[in-house]
C-alpha positions in Angstrom: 77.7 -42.0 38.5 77.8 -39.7 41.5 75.7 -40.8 44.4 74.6 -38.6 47.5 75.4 -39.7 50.9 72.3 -39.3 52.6 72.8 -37.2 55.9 76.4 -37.2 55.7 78.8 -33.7 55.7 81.8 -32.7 55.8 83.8 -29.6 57.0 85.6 -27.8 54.3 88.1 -25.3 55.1 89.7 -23.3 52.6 91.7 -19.3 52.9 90.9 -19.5 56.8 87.1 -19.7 55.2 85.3 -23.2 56.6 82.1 -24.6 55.1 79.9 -27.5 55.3 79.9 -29.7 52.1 77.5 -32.5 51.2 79.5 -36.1 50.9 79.2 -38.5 47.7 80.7 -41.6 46.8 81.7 -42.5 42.8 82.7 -46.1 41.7 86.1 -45.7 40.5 87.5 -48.9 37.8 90.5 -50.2 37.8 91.3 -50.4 34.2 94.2 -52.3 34.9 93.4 -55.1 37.8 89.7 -54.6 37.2 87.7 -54.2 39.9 87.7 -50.8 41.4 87.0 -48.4 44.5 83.8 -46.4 46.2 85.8 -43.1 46.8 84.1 -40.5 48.8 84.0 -37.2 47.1 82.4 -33.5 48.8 80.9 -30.7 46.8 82.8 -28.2 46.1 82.1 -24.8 43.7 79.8 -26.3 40.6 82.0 -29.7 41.4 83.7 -32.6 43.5 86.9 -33.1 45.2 88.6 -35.9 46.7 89.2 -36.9 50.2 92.5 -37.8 51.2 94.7 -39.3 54.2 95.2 -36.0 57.1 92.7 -33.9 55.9 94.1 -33.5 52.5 92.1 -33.3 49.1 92.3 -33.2 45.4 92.4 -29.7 45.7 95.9 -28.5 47.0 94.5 -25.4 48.6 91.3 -26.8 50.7 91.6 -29.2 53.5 89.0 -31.2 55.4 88.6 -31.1 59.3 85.6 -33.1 60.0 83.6 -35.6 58.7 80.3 -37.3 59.4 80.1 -41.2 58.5 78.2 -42.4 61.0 77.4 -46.4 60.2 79.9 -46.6 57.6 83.2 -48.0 57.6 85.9 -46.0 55.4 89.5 -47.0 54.5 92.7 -45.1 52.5 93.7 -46.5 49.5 97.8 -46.8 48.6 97.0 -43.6 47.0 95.7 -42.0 49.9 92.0 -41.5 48.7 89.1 -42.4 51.0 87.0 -45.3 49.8 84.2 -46.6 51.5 84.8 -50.5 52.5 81.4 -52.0 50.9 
């Protein structure tokens, strides 16, 4: 399940176009190892994308350029998604 990050944004840029998105965080499982990951996710159109390592996300054409996390610690997986360390 998607769950809001309360008070926390991020800056979406996209076609020289940048806006402010609202930041969630989804449990992904590791079907594999077990386990799992909190990635952070921002809104984006009617859905999510994924934050990656430099500013990159799920989305090839949109890129992230600023990010508030204040009192939370994040990481980069080996796949270069953020996940919060919980």
């Amino acid at each position: 399940m998607f769950k809001q990050i309360p008070g926390e944004a991020v800056v979406l840029r996209a076609g020289g176009v940048f806006r402010v998105a609202e930041l969630y965080s989804y449990q992904f499982k590791d079907e594999v190892a077990g386990g799992g990951e909190v990635r952070v996710l921002a809104t984006y159109g009617s859905g999510f994308i994924g934050l990656r390592r430099e500013g990159a996300t799920t989305k090839p054409k949109v890129q992230w350029c600023d990010i508030t996390l204040q009192g939370r610690t994040y990481r980069y997986t080996k796949m270069g998604h953020m996940a919060l360390v919980v």
